[in-house]
MARVEXNU-142802 format. One record per residue (C-alpha): residue number from 0; x, y, z. Coordinates in nm, 3 decimals, always signed. Layout:
BEGIN
   num        c1        c2        c3
   NUM         X         Y         Z
...
END
This chain:
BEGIN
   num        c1        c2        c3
     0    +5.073    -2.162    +3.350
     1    +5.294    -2.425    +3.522
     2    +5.097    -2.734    +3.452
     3    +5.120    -3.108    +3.541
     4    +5.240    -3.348    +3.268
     5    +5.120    -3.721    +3.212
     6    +5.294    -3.909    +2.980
     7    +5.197    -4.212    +2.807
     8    +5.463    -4.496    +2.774
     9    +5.471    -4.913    +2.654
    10    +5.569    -5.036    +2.395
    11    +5.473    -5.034    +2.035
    12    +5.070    -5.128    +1.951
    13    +4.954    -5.166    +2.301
    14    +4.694    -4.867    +2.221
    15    +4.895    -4.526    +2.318
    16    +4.757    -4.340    +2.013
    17    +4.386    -4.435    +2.069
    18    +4.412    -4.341    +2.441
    19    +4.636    -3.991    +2.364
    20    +4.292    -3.909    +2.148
    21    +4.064    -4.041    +2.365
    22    +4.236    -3.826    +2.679
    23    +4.272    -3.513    +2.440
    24    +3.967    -3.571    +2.318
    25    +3.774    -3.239    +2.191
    26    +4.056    -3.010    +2.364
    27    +4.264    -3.071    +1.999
    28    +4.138    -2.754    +1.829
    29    +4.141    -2.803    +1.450
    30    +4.349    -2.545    +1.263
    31    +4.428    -2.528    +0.879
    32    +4.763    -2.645    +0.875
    33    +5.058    -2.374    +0.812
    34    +5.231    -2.459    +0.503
    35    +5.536    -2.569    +0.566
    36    +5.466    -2.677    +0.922
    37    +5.434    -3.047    +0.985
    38    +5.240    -3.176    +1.254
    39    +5.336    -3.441    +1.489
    40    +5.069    -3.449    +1.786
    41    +5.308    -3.627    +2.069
    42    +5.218    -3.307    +2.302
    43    +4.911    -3.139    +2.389
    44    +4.726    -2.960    +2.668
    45    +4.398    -3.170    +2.803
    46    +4.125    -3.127    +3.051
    47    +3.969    -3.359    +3.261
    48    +3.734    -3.250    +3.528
    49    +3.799    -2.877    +3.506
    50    +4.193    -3.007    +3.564
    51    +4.470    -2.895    +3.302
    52    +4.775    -3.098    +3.214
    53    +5.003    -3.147    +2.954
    54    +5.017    -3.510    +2.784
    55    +5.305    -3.655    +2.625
    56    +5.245    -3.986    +2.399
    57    +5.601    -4.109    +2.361
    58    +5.521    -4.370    +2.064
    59    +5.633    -4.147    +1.799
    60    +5.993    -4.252    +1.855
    61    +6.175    -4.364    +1.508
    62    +6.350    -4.668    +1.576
    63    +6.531    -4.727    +1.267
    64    +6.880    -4.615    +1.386
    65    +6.837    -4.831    +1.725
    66    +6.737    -5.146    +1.825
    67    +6.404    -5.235    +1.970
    68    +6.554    -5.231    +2.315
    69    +6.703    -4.897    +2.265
    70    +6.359    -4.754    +2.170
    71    +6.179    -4.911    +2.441
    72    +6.421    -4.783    +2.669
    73    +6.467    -4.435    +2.523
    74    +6.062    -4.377    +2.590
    75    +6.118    -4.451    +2.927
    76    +6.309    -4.234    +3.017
    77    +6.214    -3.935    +2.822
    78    +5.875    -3.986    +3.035
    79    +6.035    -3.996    +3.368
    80    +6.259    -3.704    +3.269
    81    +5.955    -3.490    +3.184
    82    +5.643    -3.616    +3.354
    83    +5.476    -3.600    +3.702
    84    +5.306    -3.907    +3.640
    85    +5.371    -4.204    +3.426
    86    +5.144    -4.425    +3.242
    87    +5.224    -4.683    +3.167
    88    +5.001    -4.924    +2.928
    89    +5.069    -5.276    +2.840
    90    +4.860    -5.539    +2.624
    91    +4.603    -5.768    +2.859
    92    +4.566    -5.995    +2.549
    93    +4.927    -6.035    +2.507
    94    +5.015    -6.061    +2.887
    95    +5.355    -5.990    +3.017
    96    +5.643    -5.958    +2.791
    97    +5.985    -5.902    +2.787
    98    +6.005    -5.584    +2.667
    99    +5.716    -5.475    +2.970
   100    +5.986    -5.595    +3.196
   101    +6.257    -5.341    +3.032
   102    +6.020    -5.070    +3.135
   103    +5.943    -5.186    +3.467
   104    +6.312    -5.191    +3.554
   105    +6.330    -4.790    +3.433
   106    +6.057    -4.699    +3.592
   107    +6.156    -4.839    +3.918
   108    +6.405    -4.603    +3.941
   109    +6.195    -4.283    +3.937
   110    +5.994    -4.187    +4.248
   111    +5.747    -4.027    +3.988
   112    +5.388    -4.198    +4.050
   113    +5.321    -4.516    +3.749
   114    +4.995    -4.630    +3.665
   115    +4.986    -4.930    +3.513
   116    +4.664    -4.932    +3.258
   117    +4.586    -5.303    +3.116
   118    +4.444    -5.207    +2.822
   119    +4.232    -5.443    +2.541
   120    +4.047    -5.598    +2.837
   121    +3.777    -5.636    +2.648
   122    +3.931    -5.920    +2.474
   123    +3.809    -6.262    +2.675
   124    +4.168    -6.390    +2.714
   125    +4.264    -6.073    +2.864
   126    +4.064    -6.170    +3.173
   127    +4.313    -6.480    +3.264
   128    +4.619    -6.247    +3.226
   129    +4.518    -5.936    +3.444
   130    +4.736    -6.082    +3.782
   131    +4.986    -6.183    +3.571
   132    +5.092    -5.798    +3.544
   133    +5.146    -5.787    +3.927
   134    +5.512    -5.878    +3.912
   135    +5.560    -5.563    +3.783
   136    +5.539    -5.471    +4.124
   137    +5.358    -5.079    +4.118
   138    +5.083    -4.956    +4.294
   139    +4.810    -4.884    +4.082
   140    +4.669    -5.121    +3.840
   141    +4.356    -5.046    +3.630
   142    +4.249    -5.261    +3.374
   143    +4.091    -5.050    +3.088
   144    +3.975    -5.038    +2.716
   145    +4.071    -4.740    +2.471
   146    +3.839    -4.823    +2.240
   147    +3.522    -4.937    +2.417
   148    +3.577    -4.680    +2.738
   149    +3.605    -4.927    +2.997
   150    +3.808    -4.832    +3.321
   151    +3.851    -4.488    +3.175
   152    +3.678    -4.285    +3.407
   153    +3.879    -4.481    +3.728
   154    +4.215    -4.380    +3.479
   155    +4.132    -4.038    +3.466
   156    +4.043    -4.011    +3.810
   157    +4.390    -4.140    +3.913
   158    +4.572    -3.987    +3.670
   159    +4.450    -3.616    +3.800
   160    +4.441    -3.699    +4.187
   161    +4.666    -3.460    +4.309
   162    +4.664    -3.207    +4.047
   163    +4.629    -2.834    +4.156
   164    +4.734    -2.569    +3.933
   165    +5.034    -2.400    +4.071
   166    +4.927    -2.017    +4.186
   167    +5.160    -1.794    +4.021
   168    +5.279    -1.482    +4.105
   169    +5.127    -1.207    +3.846
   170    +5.427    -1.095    +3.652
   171    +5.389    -0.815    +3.397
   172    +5.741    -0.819    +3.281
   173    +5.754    -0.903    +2.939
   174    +5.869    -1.266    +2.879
   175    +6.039    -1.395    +2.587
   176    +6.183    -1.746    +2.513
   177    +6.501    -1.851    +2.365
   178    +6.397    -2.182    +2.156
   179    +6.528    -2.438    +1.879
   180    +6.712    -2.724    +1.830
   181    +6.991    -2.855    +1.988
   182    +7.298    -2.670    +1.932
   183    +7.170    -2.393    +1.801
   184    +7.362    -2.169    +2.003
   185    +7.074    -2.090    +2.255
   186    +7.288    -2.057    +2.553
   187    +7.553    -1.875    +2.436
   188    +7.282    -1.638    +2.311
   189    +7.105    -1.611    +2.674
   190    +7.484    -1.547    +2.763
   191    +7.587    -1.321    +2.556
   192    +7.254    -1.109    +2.606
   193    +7.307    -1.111    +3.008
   194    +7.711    -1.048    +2.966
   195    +7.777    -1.340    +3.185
   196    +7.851    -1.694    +3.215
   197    +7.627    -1.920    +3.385
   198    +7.490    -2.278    +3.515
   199    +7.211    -2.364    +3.283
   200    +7.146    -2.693    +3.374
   201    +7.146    -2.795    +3.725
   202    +7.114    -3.119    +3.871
   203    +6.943    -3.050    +4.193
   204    +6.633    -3.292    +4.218
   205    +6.312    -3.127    +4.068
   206    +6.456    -2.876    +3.929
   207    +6.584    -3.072    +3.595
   208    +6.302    -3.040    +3.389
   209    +6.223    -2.674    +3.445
   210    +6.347    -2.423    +3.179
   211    +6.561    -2.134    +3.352
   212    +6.442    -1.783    +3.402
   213    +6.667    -1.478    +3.414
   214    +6.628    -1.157    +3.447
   215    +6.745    -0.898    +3.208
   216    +6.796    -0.518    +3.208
   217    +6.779    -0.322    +2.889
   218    +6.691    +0.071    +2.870
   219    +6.606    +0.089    +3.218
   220    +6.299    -0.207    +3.197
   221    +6.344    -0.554    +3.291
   222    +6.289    -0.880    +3.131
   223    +6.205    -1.231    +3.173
   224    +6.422    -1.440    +2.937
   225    +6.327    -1.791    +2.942
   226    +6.610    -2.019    +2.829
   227    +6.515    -2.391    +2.718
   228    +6.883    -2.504    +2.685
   229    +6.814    -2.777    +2.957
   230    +6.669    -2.975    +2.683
   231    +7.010    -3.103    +2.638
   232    +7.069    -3.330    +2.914
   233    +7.309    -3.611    +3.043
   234    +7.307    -3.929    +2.763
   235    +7.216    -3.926    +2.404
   236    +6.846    -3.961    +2.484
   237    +6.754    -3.572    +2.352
   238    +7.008    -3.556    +2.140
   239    +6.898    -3.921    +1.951
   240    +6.498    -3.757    +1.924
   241    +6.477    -3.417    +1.837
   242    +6.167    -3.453    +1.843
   243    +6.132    -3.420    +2.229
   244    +6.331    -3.135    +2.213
   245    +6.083    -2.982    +2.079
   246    +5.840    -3.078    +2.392
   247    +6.090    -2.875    +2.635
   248    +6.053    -2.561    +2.353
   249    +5.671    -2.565    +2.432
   250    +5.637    -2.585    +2.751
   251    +5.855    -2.235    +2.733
   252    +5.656    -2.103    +2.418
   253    +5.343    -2.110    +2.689
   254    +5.537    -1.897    +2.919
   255    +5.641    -1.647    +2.667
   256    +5.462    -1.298    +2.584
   257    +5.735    -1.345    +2.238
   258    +5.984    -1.609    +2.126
   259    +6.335    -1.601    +1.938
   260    +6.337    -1.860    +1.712
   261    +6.732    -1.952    +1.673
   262    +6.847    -2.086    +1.351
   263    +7.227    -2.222    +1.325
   264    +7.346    -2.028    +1.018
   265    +7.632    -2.309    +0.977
   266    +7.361    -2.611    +0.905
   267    +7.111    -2.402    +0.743
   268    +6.675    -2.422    +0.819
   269    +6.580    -2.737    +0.900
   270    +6.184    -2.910    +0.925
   271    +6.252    -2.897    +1.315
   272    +6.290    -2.519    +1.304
   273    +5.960    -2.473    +1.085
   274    +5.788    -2.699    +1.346
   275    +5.931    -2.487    +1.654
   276    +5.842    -2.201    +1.494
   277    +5.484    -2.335    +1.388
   278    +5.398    -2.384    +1.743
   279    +5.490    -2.025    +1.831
   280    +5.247    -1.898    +1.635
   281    +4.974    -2.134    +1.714
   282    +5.023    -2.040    +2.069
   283    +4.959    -1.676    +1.966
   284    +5.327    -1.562    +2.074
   285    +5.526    -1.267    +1.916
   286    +5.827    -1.414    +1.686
   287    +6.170    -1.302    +1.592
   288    +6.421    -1.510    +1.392
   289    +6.766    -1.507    +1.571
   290    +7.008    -1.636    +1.286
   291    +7.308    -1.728    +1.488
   292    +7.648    -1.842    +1.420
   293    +7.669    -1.600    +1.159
   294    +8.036    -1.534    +1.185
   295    +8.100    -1.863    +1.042
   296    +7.951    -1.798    +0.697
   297    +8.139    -1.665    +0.400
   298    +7.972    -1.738    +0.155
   299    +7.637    -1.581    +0.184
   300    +7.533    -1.266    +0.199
   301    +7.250    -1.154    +0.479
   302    +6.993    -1.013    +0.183
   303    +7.059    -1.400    +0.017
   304    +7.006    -1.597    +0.365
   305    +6.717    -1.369    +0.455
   306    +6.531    -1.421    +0.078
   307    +6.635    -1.834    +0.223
   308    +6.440    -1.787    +0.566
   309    +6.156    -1.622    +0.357
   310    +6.110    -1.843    +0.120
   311    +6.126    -2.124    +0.359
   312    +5.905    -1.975    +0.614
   313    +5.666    -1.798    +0.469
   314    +5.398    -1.870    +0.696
   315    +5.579    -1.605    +0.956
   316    +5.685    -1.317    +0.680
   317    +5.554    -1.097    +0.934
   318    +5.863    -1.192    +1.178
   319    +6.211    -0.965    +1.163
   320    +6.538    -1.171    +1.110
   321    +6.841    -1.087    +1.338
   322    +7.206    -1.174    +1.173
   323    +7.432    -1.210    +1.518
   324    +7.706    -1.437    +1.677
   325    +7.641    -1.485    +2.018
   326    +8.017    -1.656    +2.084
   327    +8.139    -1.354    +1.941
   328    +7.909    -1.103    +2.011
   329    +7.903    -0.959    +1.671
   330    +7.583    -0.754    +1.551
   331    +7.419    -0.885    +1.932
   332    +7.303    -0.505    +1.967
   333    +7.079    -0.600    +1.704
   334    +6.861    -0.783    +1.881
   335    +6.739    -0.614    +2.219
   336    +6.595    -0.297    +1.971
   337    +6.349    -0.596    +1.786
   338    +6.279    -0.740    +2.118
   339    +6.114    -0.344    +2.196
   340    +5.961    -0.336    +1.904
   341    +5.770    -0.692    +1.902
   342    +5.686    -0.603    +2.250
   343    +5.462    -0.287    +2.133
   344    +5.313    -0.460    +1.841
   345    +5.184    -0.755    +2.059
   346    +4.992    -0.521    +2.250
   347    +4.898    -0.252    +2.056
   348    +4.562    -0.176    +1.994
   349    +4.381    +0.010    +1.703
   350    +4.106    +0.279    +1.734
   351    +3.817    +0.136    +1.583
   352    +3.700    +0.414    +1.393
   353    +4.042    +0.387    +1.255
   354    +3.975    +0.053    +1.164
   355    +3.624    +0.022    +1.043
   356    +3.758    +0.332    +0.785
   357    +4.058    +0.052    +0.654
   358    +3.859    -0.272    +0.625
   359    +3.569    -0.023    +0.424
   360    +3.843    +0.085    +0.207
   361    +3.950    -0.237    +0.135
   362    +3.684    -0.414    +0.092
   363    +3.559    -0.130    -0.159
   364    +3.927    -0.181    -0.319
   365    +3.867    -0.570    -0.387
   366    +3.474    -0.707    -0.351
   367    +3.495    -1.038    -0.187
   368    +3.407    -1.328    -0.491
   369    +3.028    -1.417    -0.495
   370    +2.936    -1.774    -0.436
   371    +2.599    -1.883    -0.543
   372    +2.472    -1.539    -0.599
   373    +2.579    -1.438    -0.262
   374    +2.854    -1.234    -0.128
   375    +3.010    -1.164    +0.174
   376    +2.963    -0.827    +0.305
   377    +3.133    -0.675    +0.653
   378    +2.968    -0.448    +0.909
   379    +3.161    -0.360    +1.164
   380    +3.506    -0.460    +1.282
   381    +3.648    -0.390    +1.612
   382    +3.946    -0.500    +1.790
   383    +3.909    -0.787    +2.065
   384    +4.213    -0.854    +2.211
   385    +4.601    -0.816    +2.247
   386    +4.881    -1.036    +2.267
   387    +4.829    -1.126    +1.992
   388    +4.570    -0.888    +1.840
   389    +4.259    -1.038    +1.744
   390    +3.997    -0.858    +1.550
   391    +3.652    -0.951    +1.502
   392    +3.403    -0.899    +1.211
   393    +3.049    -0.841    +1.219
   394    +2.913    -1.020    +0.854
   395    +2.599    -1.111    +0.679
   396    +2.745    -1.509    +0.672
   397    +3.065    -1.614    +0.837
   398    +3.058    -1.910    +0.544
   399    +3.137    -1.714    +0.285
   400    +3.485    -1.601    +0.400
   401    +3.684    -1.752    +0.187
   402    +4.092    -1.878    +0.318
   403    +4.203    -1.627    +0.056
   404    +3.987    -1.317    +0.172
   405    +4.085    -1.350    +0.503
   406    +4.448    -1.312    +0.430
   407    +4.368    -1.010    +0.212
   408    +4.252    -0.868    +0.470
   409    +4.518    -0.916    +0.719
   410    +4.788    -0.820    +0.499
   411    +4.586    -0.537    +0.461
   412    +4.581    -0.480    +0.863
   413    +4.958    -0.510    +0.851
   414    +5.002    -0.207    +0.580
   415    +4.825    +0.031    +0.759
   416    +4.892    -0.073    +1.143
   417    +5.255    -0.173    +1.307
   418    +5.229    -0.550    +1.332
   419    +5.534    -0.677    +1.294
   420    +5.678    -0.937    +1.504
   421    +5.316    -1.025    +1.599
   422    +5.072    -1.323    +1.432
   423    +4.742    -1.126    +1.458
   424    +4.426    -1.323    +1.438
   425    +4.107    -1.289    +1.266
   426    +3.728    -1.392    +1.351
   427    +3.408    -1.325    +1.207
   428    +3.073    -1.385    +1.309
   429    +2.721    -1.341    +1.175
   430    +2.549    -1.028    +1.290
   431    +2.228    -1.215    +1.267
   432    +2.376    -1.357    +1.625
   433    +2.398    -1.679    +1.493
   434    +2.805    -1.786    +1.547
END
């Protein structure tokens, strides 16, 4: 879904955070943390009067290897790079500073629209120092408070004025992405799998911020490949924060039927790959692990690097490894066969009777524990949905499904049924009716 993005940019303690959560509100759906996977919530999707966007809250910048300038600067214009409208929030207790001015003059070069929220109005100073903000010289001016909800309805409103989701064109090609860090190798890869050289990054207005599509021909059925390599633009401003890297990667994950997760076999796995891949699988997306760059290694073998990527991501065990070199082209005919494969499992569905038959086995095999004299038992299962699979459970109480049960019972889906390449996911609810 192409959606609009809003980002949120001032500079440090004016109240980004508080209005991020306030904006996100009860769209941030709380899932038990992958291990492994840290979380850093300067993305996520929102709703606000049956509109979708995407909201970026740019204060997570580390500042340590820069100067305050630099970082005020560097939020800028990662916002104008990547949003369709700006926000941009300075302190009404503080009044105008210095470093507001350094963000005025960035903005004013972008013809993207700026809303200028005056937040903390609810202090009584703040009153005297509202006109003051005026020589910023915008449009839009809306004095608000994060924390006690003034002005945030007139925000919101402005924020979303013009947002209409963009009709797109049904597609049932599959789509996969090509994601990671910077310098990974990601578009020599999207080369090397077309056969061609190409532009991927074009400066033509509006079109900067998109990821590029391409189509691909293997065994006589076409693909979408979505390459995110545009997240390494002109400057050092992506290449300082990896961070917002990652934003460009999931904007393509939500695109993607599947993902190829490259890893640079010269540096080794990094956090920043765990993330990427952690927000492939929260999205529900098929995963493969593209290990590139392996020509350049010598002095480990591919059972030793793939016992590494195990070890190190073991909340995706489930996902095949690929050993290639994209500048090369060694071992790339390795790749296209996992792509087929993912692309069944993410779709394929089970016969219930099938089914019920397994999960009655199993649960026979191991008895769930008891928990204050009660135990869990299961009903009926049946299979809900594809891409990814998703199989619900019919049980006497959905609260005694214990974290460890659950995953007994998905590895146990994965032994019997072809799964690989594909997070599956898991639901139960109480037959009583009662969810």
């Amino acid at each position: 879904m192409n959606l609009p993005t809003v980002a949120l940019v001032g500079r440090p303690n004016v109240g980004k955070s508080t209005l991020f959560n306030k904006i996100v509100g009860k769209q941030v759906s709380i899932i038990e943390d992958l291990p492994g996977v840290t979380r850093d919530r300067i993305y996520h999707e929102a709703t606000y009067n049956k509109k979708r966007f995407y909201l970026i809250d740019t204060g997570g910048i580390d500042a340590t290897k820069m100067d305050f300038n630099d970082e005020i600067k560097m939020q800028a214009e990662i916002a104008i790079s990547e949003a369709d409208v700006v926000v941009f929030i300075v302190d009404g207790k503080e009044g105008l500073t210095s470093n507001d001015l350094i963000v005025r003059d960035i903005l004013r070069k972008t013809d993207k629209k700026v809303i200028v929220a005056i937040n903390k109005i609810d202090v009584k100073d703040a009153q005297d120092n509202i006109y003051d903000f005026y020589e910023l010289g915008f449009d839009t001016y809306i004095p608000i408070s994060s924390i006690h909800n003034t002005g945030f309805i007139e925000l919101m409103d402005n924020i979303t004025l013009n947002f209409h989701e963009k009709e797109e064109v049904i597609d049932d090609r599959i789509k996969f992405s090509i994601i990671g860090r910077p310098n990974v190798g990601k578009s020599s890869l999207m080369n090397a799998l077309l056969n061609e050289e190409r532009v991927v990054v074009s400066d033509v207005a509006g079109t900067t911020r998109d990821s590029i599509d391409s189509v691909l021909k293997y065994h006589d059925e076409e693909f979408v490949v979505i390459d995110t390599a545009g997240m390494r633009k002109k400057g050092k401003v992506f290449e300082s924060v990896e961070k917002y890297s990652l934003f460009r990667s999931l904007k393509s994950i939500d695109r993607s039927d599947l993902c190829l997760v490259v890893i640079n076999a010269e540096e080794g796995i990094t956090e920043h790959d765990k993330h990427i891949a952690g927000y492939a699988i929260e999205r529900g997306k098929g995963l493969i692990f593209v290990v590139n760059k392996w020509d350049t290694v010598t002095d480990t073998t591919i059972n030793e690097f793939e016992k590494l990527m195990r070890a190190e991501f073991q909340f995706a065990t489930y996902a095949p490894i690929v050993f290639l070199s994209a500048k090369t082209k060694k071992r790339i005919h390795t790749l296209m066969p996992e792509v087929l494969k993912v692309k069944e499992n993410i779709k394929r569905e089970v016969k219930t009777s099938l089914l019920n038959d397994m999960i009655l086995d199993a649960y026979n095999l191991n008895l769930p524990p008891s928990y204050k004299g009660k135990r869990l038992k299961i009903y009926f299962t049946s299979q809900t949905g594809i891409n990814p699979p998703k199989f619900t459970f019919r049980v006497n109480n959905k609260g005694l499904v214990h974290f460890s049960y659950e995953r007994y019972l998905e590895n146990k889906i994965r032994e019997n049924f072809d799964f690989e390449g594909t997070p599956i996911v898991l639901q139960f609810k109480n037959r009583s009716g009662d969810e």
